[in-house]
C-alpha positions as a Markdown table, in Angstrom:
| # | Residue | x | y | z |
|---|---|---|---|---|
| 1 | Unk | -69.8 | 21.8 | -12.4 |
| 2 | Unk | -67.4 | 24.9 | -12.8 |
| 3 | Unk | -64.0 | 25.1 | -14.7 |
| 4 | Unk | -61.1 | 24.5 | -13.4 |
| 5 | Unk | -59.6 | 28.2 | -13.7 |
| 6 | Unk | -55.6 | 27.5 | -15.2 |
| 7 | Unk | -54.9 | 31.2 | -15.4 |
| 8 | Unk | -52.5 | 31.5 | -12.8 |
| 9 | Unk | -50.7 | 27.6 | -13.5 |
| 10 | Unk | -48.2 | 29.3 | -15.5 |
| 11 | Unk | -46.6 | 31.8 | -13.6 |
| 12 | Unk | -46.4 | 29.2 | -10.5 |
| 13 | Unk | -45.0 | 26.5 | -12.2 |
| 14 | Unk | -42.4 | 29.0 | -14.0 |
| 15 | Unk | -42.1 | 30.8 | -10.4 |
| 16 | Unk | -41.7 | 26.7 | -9.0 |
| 17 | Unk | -38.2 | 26.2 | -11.2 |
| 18 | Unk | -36.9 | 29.5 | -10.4 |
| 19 | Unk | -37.0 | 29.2 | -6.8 |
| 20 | Unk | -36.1 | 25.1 | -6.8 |
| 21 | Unk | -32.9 | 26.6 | -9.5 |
| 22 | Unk | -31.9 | 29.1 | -6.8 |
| 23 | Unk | -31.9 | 26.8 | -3.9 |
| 24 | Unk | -30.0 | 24.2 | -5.7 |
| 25 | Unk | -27.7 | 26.8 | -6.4 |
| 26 | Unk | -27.0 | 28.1 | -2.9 |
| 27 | Unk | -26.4 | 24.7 | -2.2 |
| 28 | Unk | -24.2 | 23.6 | -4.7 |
| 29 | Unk | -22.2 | 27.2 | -3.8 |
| 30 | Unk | -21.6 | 26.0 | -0.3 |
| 31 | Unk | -18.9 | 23.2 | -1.4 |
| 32 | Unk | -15.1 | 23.8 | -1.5 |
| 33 | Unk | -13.8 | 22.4 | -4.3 |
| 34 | Unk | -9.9 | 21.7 | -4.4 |
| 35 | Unk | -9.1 | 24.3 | -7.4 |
| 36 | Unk | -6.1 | 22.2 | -8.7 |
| 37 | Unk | -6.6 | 18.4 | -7.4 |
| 38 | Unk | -2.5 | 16.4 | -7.3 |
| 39 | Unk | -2.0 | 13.1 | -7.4 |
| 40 | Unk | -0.6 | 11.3 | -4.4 |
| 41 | Unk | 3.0 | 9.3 | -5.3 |
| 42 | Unk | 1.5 | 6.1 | -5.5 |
| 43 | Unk | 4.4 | 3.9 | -3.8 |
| 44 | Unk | 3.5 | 0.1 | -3.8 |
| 45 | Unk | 5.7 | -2.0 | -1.0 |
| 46 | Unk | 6.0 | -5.2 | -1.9 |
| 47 | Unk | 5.6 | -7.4 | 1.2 |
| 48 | Unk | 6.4 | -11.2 | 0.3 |
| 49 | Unk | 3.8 | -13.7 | 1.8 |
| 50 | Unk | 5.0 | -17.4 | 3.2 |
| 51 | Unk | 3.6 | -18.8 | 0.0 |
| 52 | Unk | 5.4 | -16.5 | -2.1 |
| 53 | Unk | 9.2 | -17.1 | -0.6 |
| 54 | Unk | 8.9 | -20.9 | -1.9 |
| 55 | Unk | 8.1 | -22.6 | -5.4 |
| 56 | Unk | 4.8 | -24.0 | -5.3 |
| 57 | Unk | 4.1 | -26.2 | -8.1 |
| 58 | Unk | 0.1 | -26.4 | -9.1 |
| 59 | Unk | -1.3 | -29.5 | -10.6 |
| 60 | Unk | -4.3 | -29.3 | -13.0 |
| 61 | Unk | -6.6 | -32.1 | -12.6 |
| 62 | Unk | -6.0 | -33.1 | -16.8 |
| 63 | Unk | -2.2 | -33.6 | -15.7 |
| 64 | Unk | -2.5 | -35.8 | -12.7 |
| 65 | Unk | -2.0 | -39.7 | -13.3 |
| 66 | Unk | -4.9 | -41.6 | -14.2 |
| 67 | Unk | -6.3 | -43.5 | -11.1 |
């Protein structure tokens, strides 16, 4: 049975990284990246909902009358 010959395993998993590092670099390149990102004014309106213009009164179940 004859050996597995490693010789060359070396310089084709080093070449492997290199070329995987560029390509992931020529990707990442392509984006535009905003170079100075601003906050949007965050301006809340408040909008009043039918439940909100009245007072509602809730009742826990421990301060109900005892049936």
């Amino acid at each position: 049975m004859p050996q597995l010959d490693t010789s060359t395993w070396f310089i084709t998993i080093m070449s492997m990284i290199m070329t995987l590092f560029i390509v992931f670099q020529l990707k990442i390149s392509k984006y535009l990246y905003p170079s100075d990102p601003e906050s949007k004014p965050t301006t809340t309106l408040k909008q009043l909902n039918p439940w909100e213009k009245k007072w509602t009164k809730i009742y826990s179940p421990l301060s109900l009358p005892q049936q």
